[in-house]
C-alpha positions in Angstrom: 43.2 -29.0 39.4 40.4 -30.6 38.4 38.2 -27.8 39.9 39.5 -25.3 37.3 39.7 -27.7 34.2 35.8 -28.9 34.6 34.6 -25.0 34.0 36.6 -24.9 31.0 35.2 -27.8 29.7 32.0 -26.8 30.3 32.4 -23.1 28.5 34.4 -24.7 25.1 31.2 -27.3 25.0 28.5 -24.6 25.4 30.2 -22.1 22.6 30.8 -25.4 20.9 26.9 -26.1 21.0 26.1 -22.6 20.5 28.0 -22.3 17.1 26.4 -25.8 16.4 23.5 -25.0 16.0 23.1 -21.4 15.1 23.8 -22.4 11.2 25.0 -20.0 8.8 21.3 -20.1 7.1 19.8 -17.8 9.8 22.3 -15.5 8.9 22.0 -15.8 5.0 18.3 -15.3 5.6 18.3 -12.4 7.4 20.6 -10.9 4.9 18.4 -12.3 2.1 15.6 -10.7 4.0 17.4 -6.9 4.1 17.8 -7.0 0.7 14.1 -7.8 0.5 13.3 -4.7 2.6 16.0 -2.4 0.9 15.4 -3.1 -2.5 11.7 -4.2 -2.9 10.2 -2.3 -0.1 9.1 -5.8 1.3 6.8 -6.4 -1.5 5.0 -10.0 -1.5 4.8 -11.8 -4.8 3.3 -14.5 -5.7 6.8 -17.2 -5.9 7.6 -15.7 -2.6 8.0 -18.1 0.2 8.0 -17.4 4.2 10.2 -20.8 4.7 8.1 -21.6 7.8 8.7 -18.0 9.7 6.2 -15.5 11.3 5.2 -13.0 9.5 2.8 -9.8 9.0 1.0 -8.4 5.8 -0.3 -5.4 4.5 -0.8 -3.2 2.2 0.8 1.0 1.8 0.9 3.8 -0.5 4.2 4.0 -2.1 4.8 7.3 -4.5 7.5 6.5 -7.2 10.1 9.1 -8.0 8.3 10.1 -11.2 4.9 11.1 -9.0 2.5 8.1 -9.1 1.4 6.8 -6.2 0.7 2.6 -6.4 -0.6 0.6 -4.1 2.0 -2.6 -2.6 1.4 -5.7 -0.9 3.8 -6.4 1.9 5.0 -9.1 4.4 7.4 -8.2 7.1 9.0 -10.4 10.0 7.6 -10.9 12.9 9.3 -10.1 16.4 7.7 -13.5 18.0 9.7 -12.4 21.2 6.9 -11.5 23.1 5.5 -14.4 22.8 7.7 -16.7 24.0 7.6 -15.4 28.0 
């Protein structure tokens, strides 16, 4: 009996853990960032703030509905996955 009730234990503690600390700020801020991408086109201005995260910057050609073509800083996230073998 015990056998099957320890497994159990073990699983409801690790998706217990899991949902512990997985917050629902990484979520918010990767809707936050979306927006940021959709919207703005990842521009960087000066108030904005990485909040600690990786991330990469540069600069594109964007050409406006009405013709002109302007110049935009961006920063986008960083997939840090690679490094972490």
């Amino acid at each position: 009996m015990i056998e099957q009730v320890l497994p159990f234990i073990g699983l409801f503690i690790g998706i217990f853990l899991l949902v512990k600390l997985n917050p629902i700020y990484i979520d918010r801020f990767l809707r936050e960032e979306a927006k940021r991408g959709i919207n703005d086109n990842f521009k960087s201005k000066a108030s904005w703030n990485s909040q600690g995260k990786v991330y990469t910057e540069g600069l594109t050609l964007v050409k406006n509905r009405d013709g002109k073509i302007e110049f935009i800083n961006q920063s986008k996230l960083a997939d840090t996955a690679l490094l972490h073998k």
